[in-house]
LODRENDO-775227 format. One record per residue: y, z, x of N, C-alpha, C in turn; residue in one letter. Coordinates in steps of 0.02 Angstrom, whole numbers, plus 50000, padded with zeros to 5 digits. Example, Ala and Ser with C-alpha at 12.3 -4.5 7.8 and 13.67 -1.06 7.14 Angstrom:
BEGIN
497165039050660497755039050615498355039050660a;498885035450642499475035750684500025039450645s;
//
This chain:
BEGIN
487184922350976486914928450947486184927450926x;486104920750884485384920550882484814921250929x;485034918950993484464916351061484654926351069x;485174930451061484904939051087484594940051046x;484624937650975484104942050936483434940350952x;483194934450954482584931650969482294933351024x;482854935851057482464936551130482294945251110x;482574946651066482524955051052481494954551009x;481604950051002481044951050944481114949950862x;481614947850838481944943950786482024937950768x;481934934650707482064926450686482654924950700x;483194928250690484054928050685484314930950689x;485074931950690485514935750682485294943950646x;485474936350586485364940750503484884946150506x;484264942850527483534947950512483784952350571x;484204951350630484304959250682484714964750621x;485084959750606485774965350572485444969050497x;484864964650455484704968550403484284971550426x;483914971150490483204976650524483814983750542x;484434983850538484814987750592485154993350519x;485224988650481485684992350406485134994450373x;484484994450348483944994950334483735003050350x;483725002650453483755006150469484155014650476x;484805011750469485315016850455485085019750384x;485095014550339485195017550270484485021550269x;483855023050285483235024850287483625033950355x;483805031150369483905038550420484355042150375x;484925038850356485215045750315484895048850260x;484895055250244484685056950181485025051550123x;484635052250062484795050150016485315052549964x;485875052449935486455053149891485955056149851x;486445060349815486115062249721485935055949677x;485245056849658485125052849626485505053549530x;485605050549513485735051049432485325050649383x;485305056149355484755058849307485205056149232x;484925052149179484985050549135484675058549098x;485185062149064485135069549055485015067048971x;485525063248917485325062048866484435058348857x;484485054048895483505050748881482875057948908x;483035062948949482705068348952482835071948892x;483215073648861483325079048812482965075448771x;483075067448737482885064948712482055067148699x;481685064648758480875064648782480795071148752x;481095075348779480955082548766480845085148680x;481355080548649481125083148581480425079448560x;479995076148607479525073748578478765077948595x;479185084248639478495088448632478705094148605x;478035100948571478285105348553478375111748595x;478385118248562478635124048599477975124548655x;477325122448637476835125648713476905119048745x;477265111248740477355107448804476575101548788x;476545103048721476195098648702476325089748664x;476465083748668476575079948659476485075948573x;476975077448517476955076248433476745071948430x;477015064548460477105057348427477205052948472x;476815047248441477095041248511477835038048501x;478295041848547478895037548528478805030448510x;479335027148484479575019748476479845015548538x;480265020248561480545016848632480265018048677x;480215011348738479825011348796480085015048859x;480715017248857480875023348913480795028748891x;480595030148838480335036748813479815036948804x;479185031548791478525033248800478365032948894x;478815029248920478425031448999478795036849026x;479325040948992479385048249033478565052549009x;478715051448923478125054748898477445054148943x;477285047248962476675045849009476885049549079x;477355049249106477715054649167477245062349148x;477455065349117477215070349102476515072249082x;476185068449061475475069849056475025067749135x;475625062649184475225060449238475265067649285x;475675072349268475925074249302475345081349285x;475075083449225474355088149228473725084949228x;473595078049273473165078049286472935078149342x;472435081749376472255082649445472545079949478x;472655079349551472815075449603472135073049629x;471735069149671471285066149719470705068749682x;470735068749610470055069249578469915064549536x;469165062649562468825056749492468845060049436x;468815056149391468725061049312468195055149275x;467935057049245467265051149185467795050249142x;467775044549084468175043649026467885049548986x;467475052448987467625058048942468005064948949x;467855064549026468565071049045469025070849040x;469265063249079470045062049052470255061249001x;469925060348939469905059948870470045067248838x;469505072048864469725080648855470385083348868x;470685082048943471205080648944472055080848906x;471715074148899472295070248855472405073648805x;471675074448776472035078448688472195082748693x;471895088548760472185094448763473085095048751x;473385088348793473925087048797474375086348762x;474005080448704474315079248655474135080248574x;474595078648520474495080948437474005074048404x;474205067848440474245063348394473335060748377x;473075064448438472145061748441472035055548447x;472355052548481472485046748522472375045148608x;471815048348650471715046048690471605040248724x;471425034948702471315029848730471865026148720x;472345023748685473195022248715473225024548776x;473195031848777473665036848821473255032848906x;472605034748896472405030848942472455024748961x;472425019348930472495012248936473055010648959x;473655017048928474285014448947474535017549027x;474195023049040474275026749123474105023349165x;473415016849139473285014249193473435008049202x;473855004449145474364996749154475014999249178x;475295005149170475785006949209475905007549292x;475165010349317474915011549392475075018749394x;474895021249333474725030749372474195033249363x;473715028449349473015031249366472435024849367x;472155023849432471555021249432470795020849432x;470715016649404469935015349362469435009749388x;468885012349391468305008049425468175003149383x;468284994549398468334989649339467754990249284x;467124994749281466914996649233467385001649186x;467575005149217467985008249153467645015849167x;467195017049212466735025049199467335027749240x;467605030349292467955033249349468585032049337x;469025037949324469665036549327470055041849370x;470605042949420470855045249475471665044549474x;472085047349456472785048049454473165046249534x;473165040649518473695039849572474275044449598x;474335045449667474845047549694475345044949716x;476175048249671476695043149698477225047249657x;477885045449674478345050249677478905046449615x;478545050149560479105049949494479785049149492x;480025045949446480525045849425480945051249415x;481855049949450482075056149430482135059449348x;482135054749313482205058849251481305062649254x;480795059549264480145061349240480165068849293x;480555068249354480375075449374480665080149334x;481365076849308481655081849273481195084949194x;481125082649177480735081849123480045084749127x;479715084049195478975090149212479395095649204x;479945098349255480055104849282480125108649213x;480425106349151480705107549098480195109749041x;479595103349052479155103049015478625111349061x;478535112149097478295114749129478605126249135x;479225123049127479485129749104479555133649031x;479325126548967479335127348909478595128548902x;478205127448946477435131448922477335136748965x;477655139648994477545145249032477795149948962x;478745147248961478885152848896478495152048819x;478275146948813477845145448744477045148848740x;476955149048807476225153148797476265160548785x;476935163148823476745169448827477275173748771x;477405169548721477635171548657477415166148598x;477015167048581476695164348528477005164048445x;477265161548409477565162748354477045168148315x;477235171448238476835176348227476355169048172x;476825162848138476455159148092475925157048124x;475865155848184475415152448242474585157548231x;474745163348254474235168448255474105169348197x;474335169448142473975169548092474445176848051x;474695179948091474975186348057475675185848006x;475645189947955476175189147928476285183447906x;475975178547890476035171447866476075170347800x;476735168647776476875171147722476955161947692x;476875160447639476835151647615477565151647597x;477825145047637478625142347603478775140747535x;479165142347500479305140947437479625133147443x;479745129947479479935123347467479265120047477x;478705120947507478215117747509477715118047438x;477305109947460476885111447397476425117947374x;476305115847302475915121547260475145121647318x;474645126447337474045123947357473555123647334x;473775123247259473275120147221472995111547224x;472385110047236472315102447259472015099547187x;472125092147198472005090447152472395089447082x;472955094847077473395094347014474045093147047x;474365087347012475275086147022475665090546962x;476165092346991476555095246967477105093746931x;477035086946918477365080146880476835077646825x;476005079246819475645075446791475825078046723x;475545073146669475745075246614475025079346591x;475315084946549474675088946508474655085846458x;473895086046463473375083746404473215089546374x;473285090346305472845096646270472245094946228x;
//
């Protein structure tokens, strides 16, 4: 068997039969992939109603869906300066933390940078199933978040919580009076 494979163009057997199963498995479509549905819901509570990004999670499969999703509004086949991609980012996110966000897109490999550091360019490449799940989602929560705005947001009718503090600054509401 070895001397047909070799004579085929093969080291061995082996390398005909895994060039041959390789092959099969690459022609059929691919099975359903399995979407980890709890670690998306999860991610998801870490942005708000317009699809904007609160906090840097704690856990590391939840900060790289989170990085999923911000790779995912930035251009395709465009340079950006560190200050655009910086505009960007915060647009993106609450925490005013761009340069993590960056540092960390590009030790991951979803976006590359000219070893000065000026030019940065979002790699192209095909996400994770949870991270697609998690754009489409993220992506349908700012369509409905833009085009209903809360009324506290706009400013109308904004009425102050009674469980929140007094807004008086400067005085506690525990301090003791002096007369």
């Amino acid at each position: 068997m070895n001397m047909a494979s070799r004579a085929a163009g093969f080291r061995n057997f082996q390398h005909l039969r895994a060039s041959h199963v390789a092959g099969q498995r690459l022609a059929t479509p691919q099975a359903h992939q399995i979407i980890d549905h709890q670690l998306v819901e999860r991610t998801l509570n870490q942005f708000d109603s317009t699809g904007r990004w609160r906090k840097w999670p704690s856990r590391r499969k939840t900060q790289d869906l989170c990085l999923w999703a911000l790779w995912a509004q930035l251009p395709a086949r465009t340079l950006m300066t560190e200050r655009e991609i910086n505009a960007r980012l915060r647009r993106a996110h609450l925490f005013e933390d761009p340069a993590i966000l960056r540092r960390t897109l590009f030790s991951l490999g979803m976006v590359t940078r000219k070893p000065d550091g000026s030019d940065y360019c979002r790699k192209e490449q095909t996400p994770p199933p949870e991270a697609r799940a998690l754009i489409s989602l993220l992506e349908t929560r700012r369509q409905t978040g833009a085009s209903a705005q809360p009324a506290s947001i706009t400013g109308a009718n904004s009425t102050r919580n009674p469980a929140s503090p007094s807004p008086r600054r400067g005085k506690s509401l525990n301090a003791p009076i002096n007369a």
